[in-house]
C-alpha positions in Angstrom: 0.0 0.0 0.0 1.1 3.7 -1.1 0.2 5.6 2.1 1.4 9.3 2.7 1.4 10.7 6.2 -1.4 13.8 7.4 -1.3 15.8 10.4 -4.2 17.5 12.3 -3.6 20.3 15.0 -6.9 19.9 17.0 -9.2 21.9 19.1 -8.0 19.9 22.2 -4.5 21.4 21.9 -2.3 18.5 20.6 -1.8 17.1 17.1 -3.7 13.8 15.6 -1.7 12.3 13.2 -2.5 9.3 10.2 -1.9 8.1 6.7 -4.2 8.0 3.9 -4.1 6.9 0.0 -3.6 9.0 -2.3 -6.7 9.8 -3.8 -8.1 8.1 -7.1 -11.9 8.3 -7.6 -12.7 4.7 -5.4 -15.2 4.9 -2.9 -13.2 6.4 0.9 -12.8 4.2 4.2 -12.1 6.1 7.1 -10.6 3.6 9.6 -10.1 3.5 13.8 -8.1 1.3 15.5 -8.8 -0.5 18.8 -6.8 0.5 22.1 -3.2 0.2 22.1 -3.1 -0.7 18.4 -2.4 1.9 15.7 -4.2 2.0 11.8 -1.6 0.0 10.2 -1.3 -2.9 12.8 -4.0 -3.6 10.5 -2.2 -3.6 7.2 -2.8 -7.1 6.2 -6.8 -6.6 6.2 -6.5 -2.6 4.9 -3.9 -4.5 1.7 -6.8 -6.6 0.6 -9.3 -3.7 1.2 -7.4 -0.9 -1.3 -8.3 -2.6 -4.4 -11.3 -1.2 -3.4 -11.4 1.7 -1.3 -8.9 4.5 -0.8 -8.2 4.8 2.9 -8.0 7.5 5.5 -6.2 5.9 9.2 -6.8 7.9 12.3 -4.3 7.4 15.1 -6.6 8.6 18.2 -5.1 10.5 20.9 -1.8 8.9 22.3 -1.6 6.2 19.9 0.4 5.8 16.5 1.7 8.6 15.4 -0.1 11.3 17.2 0.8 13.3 20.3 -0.1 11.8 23.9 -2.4 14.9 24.4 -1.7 14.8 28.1 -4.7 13.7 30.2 -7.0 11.0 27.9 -9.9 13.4 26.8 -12.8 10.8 27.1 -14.5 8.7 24.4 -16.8 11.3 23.6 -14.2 14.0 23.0 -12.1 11.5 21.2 -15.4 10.9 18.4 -15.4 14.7 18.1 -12.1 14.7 17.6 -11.7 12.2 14.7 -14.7 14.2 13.2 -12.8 16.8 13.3 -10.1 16.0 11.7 -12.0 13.7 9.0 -14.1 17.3 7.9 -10.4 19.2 8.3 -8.4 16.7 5.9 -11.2 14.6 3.9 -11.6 17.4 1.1 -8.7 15.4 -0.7 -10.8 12.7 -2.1 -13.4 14.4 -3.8 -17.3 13.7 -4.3 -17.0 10.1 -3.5 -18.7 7.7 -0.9 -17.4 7.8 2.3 -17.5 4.5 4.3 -16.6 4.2 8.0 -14.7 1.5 9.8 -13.8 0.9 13.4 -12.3 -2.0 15.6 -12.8 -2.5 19.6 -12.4 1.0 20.8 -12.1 2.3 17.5 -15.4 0.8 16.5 -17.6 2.7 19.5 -16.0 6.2 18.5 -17.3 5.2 15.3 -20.7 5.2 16.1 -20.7 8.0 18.2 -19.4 9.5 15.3 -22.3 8.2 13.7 -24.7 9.2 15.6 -23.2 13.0 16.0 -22.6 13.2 12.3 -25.1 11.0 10.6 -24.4 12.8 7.1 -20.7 12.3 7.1 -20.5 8.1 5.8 -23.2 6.4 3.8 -22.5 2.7 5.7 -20.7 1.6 8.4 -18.9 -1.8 9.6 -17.9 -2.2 13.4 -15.7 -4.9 14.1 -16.4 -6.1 17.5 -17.4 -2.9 18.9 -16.8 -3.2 22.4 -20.7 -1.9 23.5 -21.1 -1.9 26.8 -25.0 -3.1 27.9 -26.8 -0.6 30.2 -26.1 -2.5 33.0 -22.6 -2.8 32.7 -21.9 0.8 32.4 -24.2 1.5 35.1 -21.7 -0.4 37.5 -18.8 1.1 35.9 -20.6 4.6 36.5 -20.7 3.6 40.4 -17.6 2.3 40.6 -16.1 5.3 38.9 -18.4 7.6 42.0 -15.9 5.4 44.5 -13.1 5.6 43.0 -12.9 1.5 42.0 -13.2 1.8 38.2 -9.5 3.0 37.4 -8.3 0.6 39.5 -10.3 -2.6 37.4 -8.1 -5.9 36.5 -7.7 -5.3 33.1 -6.6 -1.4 33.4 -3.9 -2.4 36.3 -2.9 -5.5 33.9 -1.9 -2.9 31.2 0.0 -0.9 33.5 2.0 -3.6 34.2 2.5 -5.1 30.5 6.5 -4.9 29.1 6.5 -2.1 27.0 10.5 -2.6 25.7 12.2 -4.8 23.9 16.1 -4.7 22.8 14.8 -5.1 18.7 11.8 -5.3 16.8 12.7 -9.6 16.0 12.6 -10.2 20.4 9.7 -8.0 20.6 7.9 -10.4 17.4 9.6 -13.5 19.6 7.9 -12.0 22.6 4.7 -11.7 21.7 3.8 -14.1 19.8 0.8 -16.6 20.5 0.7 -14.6 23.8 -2.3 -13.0 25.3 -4.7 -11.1 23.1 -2.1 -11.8 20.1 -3.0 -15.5 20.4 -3.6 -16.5 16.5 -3.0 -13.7 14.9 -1.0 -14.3 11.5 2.1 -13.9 11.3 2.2 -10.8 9.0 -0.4 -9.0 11.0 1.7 -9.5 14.6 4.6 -7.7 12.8 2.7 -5.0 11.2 1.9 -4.5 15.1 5.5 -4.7 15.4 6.3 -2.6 12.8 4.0 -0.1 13.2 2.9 0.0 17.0 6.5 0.4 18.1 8.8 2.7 17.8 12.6 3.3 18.4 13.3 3.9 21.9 15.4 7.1 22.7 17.8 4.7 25.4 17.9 1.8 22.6 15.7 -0.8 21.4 12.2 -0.1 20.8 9.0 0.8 23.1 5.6 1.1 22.3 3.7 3.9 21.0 1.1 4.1 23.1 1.7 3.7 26.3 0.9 0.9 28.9 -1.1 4.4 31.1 -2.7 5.4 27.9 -4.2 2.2 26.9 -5.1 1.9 30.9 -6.7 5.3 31.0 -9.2 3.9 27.9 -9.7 0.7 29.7 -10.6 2.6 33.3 -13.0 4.6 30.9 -16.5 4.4 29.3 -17.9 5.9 26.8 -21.2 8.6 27.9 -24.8 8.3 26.7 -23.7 5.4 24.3 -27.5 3.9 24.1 -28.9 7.0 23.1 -26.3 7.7 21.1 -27.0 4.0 19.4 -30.6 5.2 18.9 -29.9 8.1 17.0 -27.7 6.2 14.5 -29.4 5.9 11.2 -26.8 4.8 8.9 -27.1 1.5 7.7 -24.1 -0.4 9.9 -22.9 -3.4 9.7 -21.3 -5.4 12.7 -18.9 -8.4 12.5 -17.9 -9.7 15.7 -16.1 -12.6 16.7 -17.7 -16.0 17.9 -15.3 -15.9 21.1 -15.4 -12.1 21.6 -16.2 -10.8 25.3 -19.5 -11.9 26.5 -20.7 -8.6 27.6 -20.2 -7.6 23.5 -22.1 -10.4 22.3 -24.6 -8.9 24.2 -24.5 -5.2 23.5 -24.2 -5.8 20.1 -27.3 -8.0 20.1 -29.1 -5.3 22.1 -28.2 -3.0 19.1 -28.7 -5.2 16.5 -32.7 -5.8 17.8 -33.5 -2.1 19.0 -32.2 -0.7 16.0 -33.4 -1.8 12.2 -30.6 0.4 10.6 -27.8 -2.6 12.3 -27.2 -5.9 11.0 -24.7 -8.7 12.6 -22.2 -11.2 11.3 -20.9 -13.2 13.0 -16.9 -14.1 12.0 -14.9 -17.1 13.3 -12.3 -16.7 15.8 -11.9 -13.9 19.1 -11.8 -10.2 19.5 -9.3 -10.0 17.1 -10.4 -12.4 14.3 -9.6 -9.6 11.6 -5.9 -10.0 12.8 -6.5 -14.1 12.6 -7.9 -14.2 9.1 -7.3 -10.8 7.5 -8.4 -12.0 3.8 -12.0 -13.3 5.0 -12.8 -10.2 7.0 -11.5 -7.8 4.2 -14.5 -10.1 2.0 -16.8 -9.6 4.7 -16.5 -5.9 4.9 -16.4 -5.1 1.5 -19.5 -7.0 0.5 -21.4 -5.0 2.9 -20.0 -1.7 1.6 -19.5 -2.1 -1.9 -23.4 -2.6 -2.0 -24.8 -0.2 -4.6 -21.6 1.7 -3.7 -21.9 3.9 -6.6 -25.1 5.2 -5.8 -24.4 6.2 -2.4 -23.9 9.8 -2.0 -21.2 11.1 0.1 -23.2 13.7 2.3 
């Protein structure tokens, strides 16, 4: 993939950076990643997608390429955000369709994207959109009132994950079959490598975003998501993963039967099945989008 770099000096005071295609007429996917990843940890999927689609890749606040921000600005703010800098920098491509795409994280800021700017894509695909069910974030809110959210096993795991490595080949060595990278082919683990690391200032390399950041998301939760899911009325597709987290099976059921605009598809493997069978999910997405894709107007 030919990919040149873009830069966005936002309204929150730091700078969100990303890569797009150069532009040539195709139809546009505007792509977030999940936490702690970066767009092109996703290359293998995105390779079998530009056939099709020229891309746009949004690094989101302290991930990739784009500053740390300081403190995390929310999920909310993060969705305005990468609106903002989609309607700053997505002149380039013309009067085209506009598709958007989001993993994990990446896939709830889309749809709160969505649902803010409902003129802005003419489909959507969410890959295992981590939606949290009423309930859940009800428990998180009254945590969060006593002070026990930020403090929940998965965000203090992070904390404590290795973030260096002495080269990019240990790091590959490291991780591999490990954890949430269990499965994942081999030339999407070191597009992870590749791109979600970089050169560490005292030697070796380090990741990108770091362990705090990826912990600050984690002790987070996204505000009014299920009114925010009731407003969306772009037709969105969901593919999620037949051994993703219980709590998004059921969120994104919820969705899927409240809401007539969503559809669901469900993809072998786990949270990360686009990582485990990049060519198959690639299929799956574009056969959603690339229906009646001429005729779509870009809004």
């Amino acid at each position: 993939m030919q990919l040149q770099a873009w830069h966005h000096s936002c309204s929150a005071g730091y700078t969100l950076r990303g890569e797009h295609s150069l532009p040539s007429g195709k139809p546009v996917l505007h792509f977030l990643h999940g936490n702690g990843y970066c767009g092109r940890t996703y290359e293998p999927m995105l390779a079998c997608l530009s056939p099709h689609f020229d891309l746009f890749l949004s690094d989101i606040q302290g991930h990739g390429n784009s500053d740390n921000g300081g403190r995390f600005h929310g999920w909310n703010r993060t969705a305005e955000l990468c609106l903002e800098a989609w309607q700053a920098r997505g002149a380039i491509f013309g009067d085209v369709p506009v598709f958007a795409v989001g993993h994990s994280f990446g896939g709830v800021i889309t749809s709160l994207m969505l649902a803010k700017a409902p003129e802005q894509f003419a489909r959507a695909v969410l890959l295992d959109p981590v939606l949290f069910p009423p309930a859940l974030i009800g428990l998180m809110a009254l945590s969060d009132v006593v002070g026990l959210y930020s403090r929940n096993t998965l965000a203090r795991r992070t904390r404590q994950r290795r973030h260096h490595w002495p080269d990019r080949q240990t790091a590959f060595n490291s991780l591999h079959e490990r954890g949430m990278f269990k499965g994942w082919k081999e030339e999407a683990l070191w597009a992870y490598v590749n791109h979600a690391l970089r050169n560490a200032p005292e030697g070796g390399v380090e990741l990108k975003c770091r362990p705090s950041r990826e912990a600050e998301i984690f002790s987070s939760y996204p505000r009014r998501l299920w009114s925010s899911l009731a407003k969306i009325t772009t037709p969105t597709h969901v593919l999620r993963g037949e051994q993703t987290y219980p709590f998004a099976a059921k969120g994104i059921a919820r969705w899927r039967n409240s809401n007539p605009v969503v559809s669901e598809q469900v993809m072998p493997g786990g949270h990360c099945f686009m990582q485990q069978d990049p060519a198959s999910s690639a299929e799956a997405i574009s056969a959603f989008l690339r229906n009646d894709a001429s005729c779509l107007p870009r809004g």
